[in-house]
C-alpha positions in Angstrom: -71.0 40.6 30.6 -67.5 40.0 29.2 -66.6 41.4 25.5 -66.1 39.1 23.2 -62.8 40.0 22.2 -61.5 40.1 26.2 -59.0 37.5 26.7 -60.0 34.1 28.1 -59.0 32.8 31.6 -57.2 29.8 31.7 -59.7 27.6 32.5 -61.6 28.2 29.6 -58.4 26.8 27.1 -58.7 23.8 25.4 -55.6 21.4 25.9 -53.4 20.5 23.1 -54.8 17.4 20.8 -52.9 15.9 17.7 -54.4 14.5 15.0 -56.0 11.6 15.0 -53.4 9.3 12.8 -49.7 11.3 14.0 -49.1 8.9 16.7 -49.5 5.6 14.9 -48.2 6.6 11.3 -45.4 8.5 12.5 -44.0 6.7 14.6 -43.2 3.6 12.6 -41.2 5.0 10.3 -39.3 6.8 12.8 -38.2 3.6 14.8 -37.3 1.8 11.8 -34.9 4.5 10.8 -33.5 4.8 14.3 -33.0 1.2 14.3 -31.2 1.0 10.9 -28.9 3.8 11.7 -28.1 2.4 15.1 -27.0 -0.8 13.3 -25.3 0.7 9.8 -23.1 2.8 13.3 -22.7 -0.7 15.0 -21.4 -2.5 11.7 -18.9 0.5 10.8 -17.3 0.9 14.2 -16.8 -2.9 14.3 -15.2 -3.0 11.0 -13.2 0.1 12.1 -12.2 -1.6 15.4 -11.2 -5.2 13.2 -8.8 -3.3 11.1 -7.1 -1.3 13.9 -6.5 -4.5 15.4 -5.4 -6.2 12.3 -3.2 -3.6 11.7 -1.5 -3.8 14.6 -1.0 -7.4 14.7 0.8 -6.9 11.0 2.6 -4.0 13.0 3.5 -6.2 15.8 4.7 -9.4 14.0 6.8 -7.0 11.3 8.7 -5.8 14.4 9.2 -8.9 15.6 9.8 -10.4 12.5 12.8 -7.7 11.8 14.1 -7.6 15.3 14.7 -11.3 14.7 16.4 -10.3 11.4 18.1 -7.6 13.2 20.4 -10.2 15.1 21.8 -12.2 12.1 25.1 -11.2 10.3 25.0 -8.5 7.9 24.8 -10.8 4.5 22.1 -13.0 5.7 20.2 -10.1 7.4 19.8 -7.7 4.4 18.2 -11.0 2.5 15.7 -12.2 6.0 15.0 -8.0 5.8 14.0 -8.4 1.8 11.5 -11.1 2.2 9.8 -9.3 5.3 9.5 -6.5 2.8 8.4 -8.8 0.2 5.9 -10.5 2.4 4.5 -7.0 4.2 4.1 -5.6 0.4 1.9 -8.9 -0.7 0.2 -9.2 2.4 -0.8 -5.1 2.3 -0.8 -4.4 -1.8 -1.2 -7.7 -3.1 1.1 -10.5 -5.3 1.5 -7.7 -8.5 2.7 -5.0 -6.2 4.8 -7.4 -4.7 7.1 -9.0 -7.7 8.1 -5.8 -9.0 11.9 -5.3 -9.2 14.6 -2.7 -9.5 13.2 1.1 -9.5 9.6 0.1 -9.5 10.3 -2.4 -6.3 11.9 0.7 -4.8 9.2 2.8 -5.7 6.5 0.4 -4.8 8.4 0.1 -1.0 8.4 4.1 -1.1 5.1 4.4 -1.3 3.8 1.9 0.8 5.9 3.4 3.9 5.2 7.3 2.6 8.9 8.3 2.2 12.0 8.1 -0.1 14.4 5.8 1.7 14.4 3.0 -0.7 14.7 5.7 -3.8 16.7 7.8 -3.0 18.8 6.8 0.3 20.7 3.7 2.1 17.2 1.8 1.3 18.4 1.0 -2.4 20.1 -1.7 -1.1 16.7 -3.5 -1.3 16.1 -2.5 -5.3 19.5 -2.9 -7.0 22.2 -4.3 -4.1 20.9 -6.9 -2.3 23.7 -8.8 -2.5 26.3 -6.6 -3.0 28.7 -5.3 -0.4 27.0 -2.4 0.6 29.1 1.1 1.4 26.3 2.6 3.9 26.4 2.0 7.9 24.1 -1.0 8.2 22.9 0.4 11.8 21.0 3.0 9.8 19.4 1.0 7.4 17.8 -1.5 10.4 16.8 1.5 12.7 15.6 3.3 9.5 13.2 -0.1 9.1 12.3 -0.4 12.4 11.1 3.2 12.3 9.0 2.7 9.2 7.7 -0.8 10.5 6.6 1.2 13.8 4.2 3.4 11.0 2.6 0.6 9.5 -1.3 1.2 10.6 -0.3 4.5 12.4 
């Protein structure tokens, strides 16, 4: 005879079993939240990837948009440059943001790009001196725009 607290041999195990109601309650629930999450992913990358691209295609049109500009003489190119500003700030901040004037035009166009250019550099041109003759190198102003157009979406 075999004690009774001598261990059993495997044959004599029971198999595993769950309850009676884990398989069918469970798993509802589970595939339901699986499938929402899978969509809620799907719908955010989508927006994500139709704002890169929309982004870019601002990005892409600015450029050529300015490069366009770029070509014209110096009087008529600071004004073409102006109203791609103007459009770019309406089209990204809106109609108030873009009829501001003077210092808060400046400061609205700093901020939009992330730097100080049109505060406090050759970029004033675009707050207070459109139209007058202007004493800074106007090669620096249009490659200083075509780098900050280059950011836009970056």
């Amino acid at each position: 005879m075999i004690p009774a607290d001598a261990p059993a041999s495997l044959d004599q195990l029971r198999g595993l079993h769950l309850p009676a109601d884990a398989a069918g309650a469970a798993q509802g629930p589970v595939v339901l939240a699986m499938v929402l999450g899978f969509t809620a992913a799907l719908l955010v990358g989508l927006v994500r990837v139709l704002r890169a691209r929309q982004r870019v295609s601002l990005r892409r049109v600015a450029l050529r948009e300015l490069a366009d500009a770029n070509t014209l003489p110096p009087g008529p190119r600071r004004v073409a440059q102006a109203r791609l500003l103007r459009r770019l700030v309406r089209t990204l901040r809106g109609d108030a943001a873009a009829s501001a004037q003077g210092a808060a035009w400046a400061a609205t166009l700093d901020g939009l790009f992330a730097t100080d250019f049109f505060t406090k550099d050759a970029g004033r041109t675009f707050a207070d001196g459109l139209y007058r003759r202007e004493a800074s190198e106007p090669g620096s102003v249009d490659a200083e725009l075509v780098r900050l157009m280059q950011r836009i979406g970056a």
